[in-house]
Backbone as numpy.savetxt, mean C-alpha at the origin, in Angstrom:
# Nx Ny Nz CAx CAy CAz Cx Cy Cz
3.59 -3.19 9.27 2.78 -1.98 9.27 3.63 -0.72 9.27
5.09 -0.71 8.74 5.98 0.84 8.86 5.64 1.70 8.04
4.76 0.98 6.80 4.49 1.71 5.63 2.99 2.80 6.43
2.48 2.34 6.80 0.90 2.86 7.24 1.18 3.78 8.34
1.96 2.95 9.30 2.35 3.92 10.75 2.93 5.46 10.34
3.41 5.72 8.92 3.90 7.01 8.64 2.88 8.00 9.18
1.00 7.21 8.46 0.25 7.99 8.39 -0.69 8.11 9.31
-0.51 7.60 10.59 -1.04 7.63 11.71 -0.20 8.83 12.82
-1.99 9.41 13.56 -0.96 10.84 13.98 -0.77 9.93 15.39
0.15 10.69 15.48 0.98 10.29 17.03 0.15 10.37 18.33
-0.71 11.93 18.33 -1.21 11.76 19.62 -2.79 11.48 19.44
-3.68 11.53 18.41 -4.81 10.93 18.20 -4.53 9.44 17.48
-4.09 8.98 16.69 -4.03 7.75 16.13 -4.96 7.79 14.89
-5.88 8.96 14.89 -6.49 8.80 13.12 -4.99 9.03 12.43
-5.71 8.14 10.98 -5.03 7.63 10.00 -4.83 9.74 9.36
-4.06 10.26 8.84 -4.20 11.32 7.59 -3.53 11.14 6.67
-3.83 11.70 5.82 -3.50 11.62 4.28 -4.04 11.45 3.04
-3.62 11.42 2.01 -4.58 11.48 1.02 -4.98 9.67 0.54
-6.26 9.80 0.32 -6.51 8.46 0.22 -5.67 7.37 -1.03
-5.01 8.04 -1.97 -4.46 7.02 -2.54 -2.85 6.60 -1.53
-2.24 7.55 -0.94 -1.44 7.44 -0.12 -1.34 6.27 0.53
-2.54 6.78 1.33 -2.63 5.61 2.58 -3.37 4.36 1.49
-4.09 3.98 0.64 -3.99 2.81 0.26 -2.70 2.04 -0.29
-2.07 3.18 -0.90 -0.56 2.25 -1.07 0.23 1.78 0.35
0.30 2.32 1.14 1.06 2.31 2.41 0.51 0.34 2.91
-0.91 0.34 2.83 -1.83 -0.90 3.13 -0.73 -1.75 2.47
-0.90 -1.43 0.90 -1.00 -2.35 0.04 0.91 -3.20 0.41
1.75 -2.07 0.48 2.86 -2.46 0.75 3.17 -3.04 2.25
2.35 -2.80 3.03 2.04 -3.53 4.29 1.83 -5.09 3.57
1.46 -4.85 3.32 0.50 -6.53 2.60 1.81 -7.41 1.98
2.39 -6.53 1.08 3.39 -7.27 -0.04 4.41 -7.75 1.36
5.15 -7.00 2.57 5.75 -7.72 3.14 5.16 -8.40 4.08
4.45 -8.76 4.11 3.47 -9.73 5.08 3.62 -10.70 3.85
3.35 -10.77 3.06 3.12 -12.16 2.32 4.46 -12.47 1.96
5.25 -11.95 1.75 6.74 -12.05 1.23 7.57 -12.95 2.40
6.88 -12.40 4.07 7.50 -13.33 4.46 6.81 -14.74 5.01
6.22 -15.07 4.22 5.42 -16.57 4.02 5.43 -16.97 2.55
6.40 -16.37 2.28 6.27 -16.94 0.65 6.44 -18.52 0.23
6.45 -18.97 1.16 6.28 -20.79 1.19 5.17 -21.46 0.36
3.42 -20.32 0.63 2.57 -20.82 0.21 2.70 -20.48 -1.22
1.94 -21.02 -2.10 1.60 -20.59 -3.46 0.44 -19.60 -3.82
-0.30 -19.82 -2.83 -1.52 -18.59 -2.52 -0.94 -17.48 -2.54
0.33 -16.98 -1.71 -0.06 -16.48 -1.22 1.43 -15.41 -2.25
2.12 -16.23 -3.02 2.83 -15.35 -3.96 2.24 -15.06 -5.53
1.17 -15.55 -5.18 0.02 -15.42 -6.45 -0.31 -13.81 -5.80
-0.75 -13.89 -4.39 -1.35 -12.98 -4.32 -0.35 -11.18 -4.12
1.02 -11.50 -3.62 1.85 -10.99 -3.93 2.33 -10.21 -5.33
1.78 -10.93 -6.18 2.35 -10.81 -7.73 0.47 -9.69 -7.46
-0.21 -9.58 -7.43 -1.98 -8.91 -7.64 -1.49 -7.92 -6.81
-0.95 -7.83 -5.36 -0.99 -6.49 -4.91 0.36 -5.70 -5.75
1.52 -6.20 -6.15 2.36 -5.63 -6.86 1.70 -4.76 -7.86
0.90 -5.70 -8.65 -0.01 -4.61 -9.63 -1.22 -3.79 -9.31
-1.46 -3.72 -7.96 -2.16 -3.04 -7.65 -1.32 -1.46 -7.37
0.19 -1.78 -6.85 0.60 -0.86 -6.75 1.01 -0.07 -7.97
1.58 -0.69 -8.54 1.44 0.11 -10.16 0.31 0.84 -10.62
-0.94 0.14 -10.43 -2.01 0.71 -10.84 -1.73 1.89 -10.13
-2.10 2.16 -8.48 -2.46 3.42 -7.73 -1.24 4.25 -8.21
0.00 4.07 -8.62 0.93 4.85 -8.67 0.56 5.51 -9.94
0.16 5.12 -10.72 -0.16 5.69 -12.30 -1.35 6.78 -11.89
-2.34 6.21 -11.14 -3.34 7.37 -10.71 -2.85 8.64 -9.84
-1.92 8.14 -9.14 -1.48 9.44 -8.28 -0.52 9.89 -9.01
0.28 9.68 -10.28 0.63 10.48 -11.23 -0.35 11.85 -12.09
-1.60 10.70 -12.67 -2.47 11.08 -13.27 -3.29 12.62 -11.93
-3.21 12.12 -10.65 -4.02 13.08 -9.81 -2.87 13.91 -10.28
-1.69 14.06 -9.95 -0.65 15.28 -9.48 -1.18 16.21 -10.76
-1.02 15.60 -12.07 -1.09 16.51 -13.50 -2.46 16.98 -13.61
-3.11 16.79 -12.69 -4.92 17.15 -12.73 -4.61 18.29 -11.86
-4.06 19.02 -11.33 -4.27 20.41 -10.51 -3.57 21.13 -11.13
């Protein structure tokens, strides 16, 4: 969770940031959680889906930046 904890405030504990942010932060939470069980086959299938999930959100938060 080091990726997410960036976006948690210190003395309330809500999450801030902009929502594609903090879904990548999840998502890379996730990739090393499964990375270190990569034993299963589930579960580097599912490794390889959040990888492209991160690509995806990164292309959109490109696409947001050139939208303002």
């Amino acid at each position: 969770m080091k990726h997410l904890r960036r976006y948690i405030h210190p003395q309330w504990g809500s999450i801030l940031g902009s929502e594609t942010e903090i879904r990548l932060a999840v998502i890379r939470d996730e990739v090393e959680l499964c990375q270190k069980r990569d034993s299963i086959t589930y579960l580097k299938n599912r490794i390889e889906e959040i990888e492209q999930e991160i690509s995806e959100k990164k292309n959109l938060k490109a696409e947001e930046t050139w939208e303002v």
